[in-house]
Each structure stands twice: as structure tokens, then as C-alpha cells.
C-alpha positions in Angstrom: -37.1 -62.4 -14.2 -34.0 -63.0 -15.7 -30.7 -61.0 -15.8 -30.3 -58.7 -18.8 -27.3 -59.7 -20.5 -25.2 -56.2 -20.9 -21.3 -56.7 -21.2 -19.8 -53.9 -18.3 -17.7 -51.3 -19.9 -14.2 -52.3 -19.7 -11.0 -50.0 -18.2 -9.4 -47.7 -19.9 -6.1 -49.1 -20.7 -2.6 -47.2 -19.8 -0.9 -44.7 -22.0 2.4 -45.4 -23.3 4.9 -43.2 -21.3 5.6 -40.9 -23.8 2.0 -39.7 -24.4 1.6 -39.4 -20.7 0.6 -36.2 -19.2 3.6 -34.8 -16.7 2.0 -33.9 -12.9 3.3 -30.4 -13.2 0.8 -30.5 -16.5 -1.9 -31.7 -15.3 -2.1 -29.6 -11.8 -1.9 -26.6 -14.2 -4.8 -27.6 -16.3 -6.7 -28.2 -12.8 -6.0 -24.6 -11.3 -7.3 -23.0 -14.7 -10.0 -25.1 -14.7 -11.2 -24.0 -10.9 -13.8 -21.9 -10.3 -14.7 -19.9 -6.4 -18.5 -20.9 -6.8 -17.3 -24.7 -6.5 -14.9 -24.5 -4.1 -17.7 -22.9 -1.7 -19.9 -25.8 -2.7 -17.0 -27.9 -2.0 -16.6 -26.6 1.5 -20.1 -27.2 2.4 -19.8 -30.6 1.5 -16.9 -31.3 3.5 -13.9 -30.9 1.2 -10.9 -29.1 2.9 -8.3 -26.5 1.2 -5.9 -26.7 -0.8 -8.7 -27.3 -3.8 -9.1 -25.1 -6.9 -12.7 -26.0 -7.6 -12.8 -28.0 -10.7 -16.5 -29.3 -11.5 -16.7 -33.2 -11.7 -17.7 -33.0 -15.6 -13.7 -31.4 -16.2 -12.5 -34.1 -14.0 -14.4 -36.7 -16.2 -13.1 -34.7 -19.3 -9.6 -34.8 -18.2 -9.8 -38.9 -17.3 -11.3 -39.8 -20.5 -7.5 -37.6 -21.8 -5.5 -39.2 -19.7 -6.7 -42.8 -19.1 -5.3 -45.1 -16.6 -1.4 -43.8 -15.3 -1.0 -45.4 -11.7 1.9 -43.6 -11.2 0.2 -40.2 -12.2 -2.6 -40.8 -10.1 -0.2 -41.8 -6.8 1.6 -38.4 -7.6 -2.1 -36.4 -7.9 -2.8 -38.2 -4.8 0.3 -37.2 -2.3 -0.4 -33.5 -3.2 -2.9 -33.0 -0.8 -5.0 -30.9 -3.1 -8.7 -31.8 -3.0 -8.9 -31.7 -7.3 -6.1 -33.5 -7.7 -7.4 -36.1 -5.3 -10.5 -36.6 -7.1 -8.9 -37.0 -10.5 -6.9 -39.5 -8.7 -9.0 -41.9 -7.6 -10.5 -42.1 -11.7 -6.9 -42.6 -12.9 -5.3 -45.1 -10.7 -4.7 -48.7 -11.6 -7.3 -50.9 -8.5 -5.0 -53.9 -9.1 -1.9 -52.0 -8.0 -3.1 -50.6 -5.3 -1.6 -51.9 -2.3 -3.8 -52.7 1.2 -1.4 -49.9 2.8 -2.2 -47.8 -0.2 -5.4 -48.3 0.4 -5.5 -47.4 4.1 -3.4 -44.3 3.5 -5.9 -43.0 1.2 -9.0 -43.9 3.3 -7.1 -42.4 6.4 -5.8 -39.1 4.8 -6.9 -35.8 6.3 -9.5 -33.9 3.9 -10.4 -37.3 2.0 -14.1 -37.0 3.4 -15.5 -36.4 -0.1 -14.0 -39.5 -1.8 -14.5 -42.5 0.7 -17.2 -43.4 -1.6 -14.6 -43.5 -4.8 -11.9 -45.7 -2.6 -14.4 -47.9 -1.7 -15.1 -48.3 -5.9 -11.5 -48.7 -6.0 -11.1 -51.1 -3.1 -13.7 -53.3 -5.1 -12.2 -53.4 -8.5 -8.8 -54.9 -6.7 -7.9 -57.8 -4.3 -8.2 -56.9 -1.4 -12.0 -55.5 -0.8 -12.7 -58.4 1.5 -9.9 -57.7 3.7 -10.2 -54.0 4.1 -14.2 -54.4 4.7 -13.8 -56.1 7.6 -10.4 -54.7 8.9 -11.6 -51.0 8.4 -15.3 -52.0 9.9 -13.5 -53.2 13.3 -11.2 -49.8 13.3 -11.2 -47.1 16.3 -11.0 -44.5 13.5 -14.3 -43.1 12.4 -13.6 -42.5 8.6 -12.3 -45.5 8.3 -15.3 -47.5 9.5 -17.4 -45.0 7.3 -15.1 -46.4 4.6 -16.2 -49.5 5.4 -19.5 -49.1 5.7 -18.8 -47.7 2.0 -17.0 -50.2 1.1 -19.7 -52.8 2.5 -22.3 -51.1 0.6 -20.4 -50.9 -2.7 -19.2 -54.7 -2.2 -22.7 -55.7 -1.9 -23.5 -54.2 -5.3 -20.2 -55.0 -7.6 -18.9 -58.6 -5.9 -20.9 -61.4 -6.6 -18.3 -63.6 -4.7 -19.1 -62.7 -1.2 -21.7 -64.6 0.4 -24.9 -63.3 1.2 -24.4 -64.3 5.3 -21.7 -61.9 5.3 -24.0 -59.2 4.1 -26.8 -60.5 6.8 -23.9 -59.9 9.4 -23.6 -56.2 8.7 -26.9 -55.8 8.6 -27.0 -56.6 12.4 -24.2 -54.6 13.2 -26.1 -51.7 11.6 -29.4 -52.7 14.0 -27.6 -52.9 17.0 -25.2 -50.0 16.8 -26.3 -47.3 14.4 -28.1 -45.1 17.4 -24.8 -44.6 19.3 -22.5 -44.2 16.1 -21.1 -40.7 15.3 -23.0 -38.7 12.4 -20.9 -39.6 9.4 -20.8 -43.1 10.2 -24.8 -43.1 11.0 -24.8 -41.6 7.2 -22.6 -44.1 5.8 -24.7 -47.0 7.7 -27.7 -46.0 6.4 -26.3 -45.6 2.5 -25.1 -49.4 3.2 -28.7 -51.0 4.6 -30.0 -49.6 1.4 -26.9 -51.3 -1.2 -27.4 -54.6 0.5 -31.0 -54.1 -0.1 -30.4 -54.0 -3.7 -28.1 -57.2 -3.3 -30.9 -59.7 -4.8 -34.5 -60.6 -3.1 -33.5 -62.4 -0.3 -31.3 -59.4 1.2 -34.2 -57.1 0.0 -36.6 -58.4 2.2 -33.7 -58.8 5.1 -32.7 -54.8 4.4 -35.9 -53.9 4.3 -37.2 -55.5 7.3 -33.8 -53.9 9.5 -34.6 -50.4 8.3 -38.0 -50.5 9.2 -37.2 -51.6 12.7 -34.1 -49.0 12.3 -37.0 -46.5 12.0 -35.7 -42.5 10.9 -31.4 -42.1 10.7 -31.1 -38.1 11.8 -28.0 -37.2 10.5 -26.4 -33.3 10.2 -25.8 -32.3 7.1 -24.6 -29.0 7.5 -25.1 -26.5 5.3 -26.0 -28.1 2.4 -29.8 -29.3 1.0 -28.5 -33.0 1.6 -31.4 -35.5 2.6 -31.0 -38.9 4.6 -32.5 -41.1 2.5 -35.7 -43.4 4.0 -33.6 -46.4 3.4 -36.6 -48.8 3.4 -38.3 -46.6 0.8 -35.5 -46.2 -0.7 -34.7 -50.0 -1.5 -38.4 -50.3 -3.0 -37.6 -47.3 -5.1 -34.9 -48.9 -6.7 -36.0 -52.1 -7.4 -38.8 -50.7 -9.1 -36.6 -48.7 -11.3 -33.5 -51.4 -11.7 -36.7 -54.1 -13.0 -38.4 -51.4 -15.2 -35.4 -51.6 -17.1 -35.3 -55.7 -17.4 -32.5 -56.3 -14.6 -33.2 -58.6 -12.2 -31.9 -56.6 -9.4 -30.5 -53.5 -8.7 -27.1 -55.2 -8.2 -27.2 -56.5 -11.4 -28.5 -53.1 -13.0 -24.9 -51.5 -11.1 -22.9 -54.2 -12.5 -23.7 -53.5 -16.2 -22.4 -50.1 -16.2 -19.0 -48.3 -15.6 -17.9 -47.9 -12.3 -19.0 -45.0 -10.1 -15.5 -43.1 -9.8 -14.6 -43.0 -13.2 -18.7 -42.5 -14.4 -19.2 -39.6 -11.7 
């Protein structure tokens, strides 16, 4: 079936400085913005304190404001506050972040709720290659479950990386997802099911590894979070990603805006 031909959205471009929004600004409009029922539902899902609560629709409202300011989303960043964080990772420039800036985000203490987003990041710049393998071989658990992220989110966005590379996690997955801690189980399974929605040859790789794979348990904690059947979840896809003319899943993903600045 062939590809349907859908130009991806483009970046937001950066502000002239003088329309910029100051940090002290910005940090003001996120503590007004917070609410206590979302910082609870933060908290379940992992986020540590400081954090106001903002929802992710006012984050979205204040990126599509603000646009892309690197420097402004470095600043947000360094705070520490879990908010400030999130609208970071929408505003920052992927092509100037740096591989140390990218470790120092995917290694910072409360940053469990955006490894998916730096992954998204770490795919829109240079170095996505690099830090997959680099952050997959780590002793640091986060960081291999930003790898694992990162593999995932590769193996829908880049269309450079060849499809042996994607085989290769796949076997890692196989052979060592039992005796991996819970996170990283979680974050293994999310990336058996990506590189099943890589194109029909992976597909029928994916697919047969999760079936052999069999149930991931994985703790949630106190939230109504589900593991996801990743073979069921691969077919479930595809069906939807070729109801709507794409050829893949992959291909569905690469027509639309990225996930951190969409989400």
C-alpha cells in the first residue's frame, strides 16, 4: 500500500529576544496555573516535588505563546520544578542540545515523567544514535529506560537507522527483560511494540519476540496504568495506522508533530 503523502508539521521558529517571555514570567504564570488535584495525580505517576500542578493542555497553551527559546527552556530546566521541566522539554531547540545536555536531563533526579519527551528530543537532534546505544549499555537504570525510550521512539521518527540495529534490540529485550528492574521492564516492553510499528518486516520480528516474551508484570503503583499486550498491541496499531492509508504505523508517526510539543 503506498505511503500517504502528508508534509510533517514544521517547528515553531524562535522569538526575537525582545518578545521573549523572562523565566521569572513564565514560572509565575505556571504556579497560577497549578492546581492540588494534579499535583496528586502527578505524584502517583511518579513526578517528584517541587511541581505546581499545571495540566498538560496549559503547558501546550503556554508553548504555542512562547515558541522555540533554547535558552528559556535551559533556564525552566535547571529549576528543578517538575512544570517547568515539562514546558521545557516543548520549548528547547533539539539541534542545540548538547550529548552532555542530553545526559544531564535523562540523569536528573525527578525526570521520571519526561524520559519519553528527551527521547523525542534526542531524535529531532544529532546525536540519537549515539545516546541509544551509550545510555542502553549504562549501569544507571533511568538511563537505560531512556534508552529503551529512545530505541522505541528512534524506530518510529528515523528512517536512517537500519533495520538490523532494531533486530538487535529486539534480542536484548528476549534475553534480559525477566531479570530487568520494573521501569526498565515497562520501558522494554513500550519499545518491542515501536519497532513493531517500524515497517512489515520488523512487525513480524516484534511480534514473533513478544509472543515468546509472553506477559511483562510490571507495578504500576497507584495508578489505573495497564502493561500493554505488546503483540496485540502491534496488530492494533497497524490496523488503525492502515485504516487511515499509511503504510505503517511509523510512517502514520512521522506525518504528525512531534510527541513533546503535541502532548
Amino acid at each position: 500500500m503506498p505511503a500517504k503523502l502528508k508534509t510533517a508539521p514544521t517547528a515553531k521558529l524562535a522569538k526575537p529576544a525582545a518578545t521573549r517571555m523572562s523565566l521569572a514570567h513564565v514560572m509565575s504564570a505556571l504556579e497560577k496555573a497549578g492546581s492540588a488535584q494534579t499535583r496528586k495525580t502527578y505524584l502517583r505517576h511518579g513526578a517528584e516535588e517541587p511541581m505546581f500542578g499545571v495540566s498538560f493542555a496549559t503547558l501546550k497553551t503556554l508553548y504555542k505563546r512562547i515558541g522555540v527559546d533554547h535558552e528559556l527552556a535551559l533556564a525552566l530546566w535547571d529549576t528543578g520544578n517538575f512544570d517547568a521541566r515539562n514546558l521545557a522539554v516543548k520549548l528547547v531547540d533539539p539541534a542545540r542540545m548538547s550529548s552532555a545536555d542530553l545526559d544531564r536531563w535523562a540523569t536528573a533526579p525527578g525526570a521520571r515523567m519526561c524520559h519519553g519527551y528527551i527521547a523525542a528530543i534526542a531524535v529531532e537532534g544529532p546525536h540519537a544514535r549515539a545516546k541509544a546505544d551509550a545510555w542502553l549499555a549504562s549501569k544507571d537504570e533511568w538511563l537505560r529506560c531512556s534508552g529503551w525510550l529512545l530505541a522505541g521512539t528512534m524506530s518510529m521518527r528515523d528512517e536512517a537507522t537500519p533495520d538490523s540495529w532494531f533486530s538487535g534490540r529486539l534480542a536484548e529485550i528476549e534475553k534480559s527483560i525477566r531479570s530487568a528492574p520494573n521501569e526498565e521492564r515497562g520501558a522494554m516492553n513500550q519499545a518491542v511494540i515501536a519497532i513493531g510499528c517500524r515497517n512489515a518486516s520488523l512487525r513480524k520480528v516484534a511480534t514473533a519476540a513478544a509472543k515468546r516474551i509472553g506477559k511483562v508484570e510490571v507495578d504500576h503503583g497507584d495508578t489505573s496504568c495497564k502493561t500493554p499486550d505488546a503483540a496485540q498491541y502491534i496488530d492494533k496499531t497497524w490496523a488503525h495506522s492502515l485504516s487511515k492509508k499509511f503504510e505503517s504505523p511509523a510512517a502514520h508517526e512521522r506525518s504528525r508533530e512531534s510527541m513533546r510539543t503535541r502532548c
